[in-house]
C-alpha positions in Angstrom: 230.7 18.3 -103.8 227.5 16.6 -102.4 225.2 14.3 -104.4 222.4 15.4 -105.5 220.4 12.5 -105.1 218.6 13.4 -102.5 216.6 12.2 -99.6 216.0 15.0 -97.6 214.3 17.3 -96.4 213.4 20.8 -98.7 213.0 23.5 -96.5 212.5 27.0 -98.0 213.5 30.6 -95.8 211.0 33.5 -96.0 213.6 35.1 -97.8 213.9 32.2 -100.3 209.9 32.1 -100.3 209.7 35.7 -101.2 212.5 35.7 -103.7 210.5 32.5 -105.4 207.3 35.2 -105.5 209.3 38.1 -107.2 210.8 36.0 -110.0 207.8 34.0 -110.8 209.1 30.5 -109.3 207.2 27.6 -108.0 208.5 26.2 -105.1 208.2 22.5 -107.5 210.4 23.6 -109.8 213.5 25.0 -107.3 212.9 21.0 -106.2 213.2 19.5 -109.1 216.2 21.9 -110.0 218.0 20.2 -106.4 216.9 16.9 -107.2 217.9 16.8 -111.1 220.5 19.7 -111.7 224.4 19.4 -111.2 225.8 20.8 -108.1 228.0 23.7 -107.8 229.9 25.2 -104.9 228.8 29.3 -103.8 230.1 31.2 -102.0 229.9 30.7 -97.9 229.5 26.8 -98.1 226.6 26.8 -100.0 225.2 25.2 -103.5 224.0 26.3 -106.4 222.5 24.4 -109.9 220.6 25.4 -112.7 217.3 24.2 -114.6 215.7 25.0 -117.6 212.2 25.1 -118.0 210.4 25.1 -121.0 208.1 28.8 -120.6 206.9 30.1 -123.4 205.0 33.0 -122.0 205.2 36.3 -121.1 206.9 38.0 -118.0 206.8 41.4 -117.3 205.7 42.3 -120.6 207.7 40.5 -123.0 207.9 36.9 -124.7 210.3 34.1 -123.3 210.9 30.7 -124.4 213.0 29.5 -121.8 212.7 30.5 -118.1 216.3 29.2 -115.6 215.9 28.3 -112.1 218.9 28.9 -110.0 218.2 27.3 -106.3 221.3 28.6 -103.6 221.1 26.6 -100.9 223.1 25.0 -97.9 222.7 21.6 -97.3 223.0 19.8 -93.9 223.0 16.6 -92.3 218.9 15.7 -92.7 217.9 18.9 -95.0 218.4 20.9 -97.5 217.8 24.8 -96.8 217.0 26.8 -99.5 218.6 30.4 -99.3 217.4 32.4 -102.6 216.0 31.5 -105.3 216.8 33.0 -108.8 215.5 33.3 -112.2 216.5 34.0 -115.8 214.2 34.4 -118.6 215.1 33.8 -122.0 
């Protein structure tokens, strides 16, 4: 499992990008999920963590408290590339 204390490079796909738009996620906080959350493997090489946020708002229409960032990413020698970008409200 890499280390997750990194010093590289954060570069987001349009796929990611858009993903990040549809599920209400700020390209700071899929960062600080990389930089702060455990690691996990995924499936085709890739990583995965999640990060709670503190939300206490609405989305789409009803209340949440807590709002989870889940990055998936690959990571290479100088950068990390982001791949989606998920999100669970609670």
């Amino acid at each position: 499992m890499a280390d997750n204390k990194i010093n590289k490079e954060i570069v987001f796909t349009k796929h990611s990008i858009e993903s990040m738009r549809k599920r209400g996620v700020s390209e700071e906080q899929v960062k600080m999920a990389v930089s702060k959350a455990p690691w996990q493997p995924a499936k085709w090489d890739r990583f995965e963590c999640a990060l709670e946020f503190q939300y206490n708002k609405e989305w789409n229409g009803k209340f949440y408290r807590t709002k989870q960032v889940v990055p998936v990413f690959a990571e290479e020698k100088t950068k990390i590339i982001i791949i989606t970008v998920y999100a669970f409200y609670f």
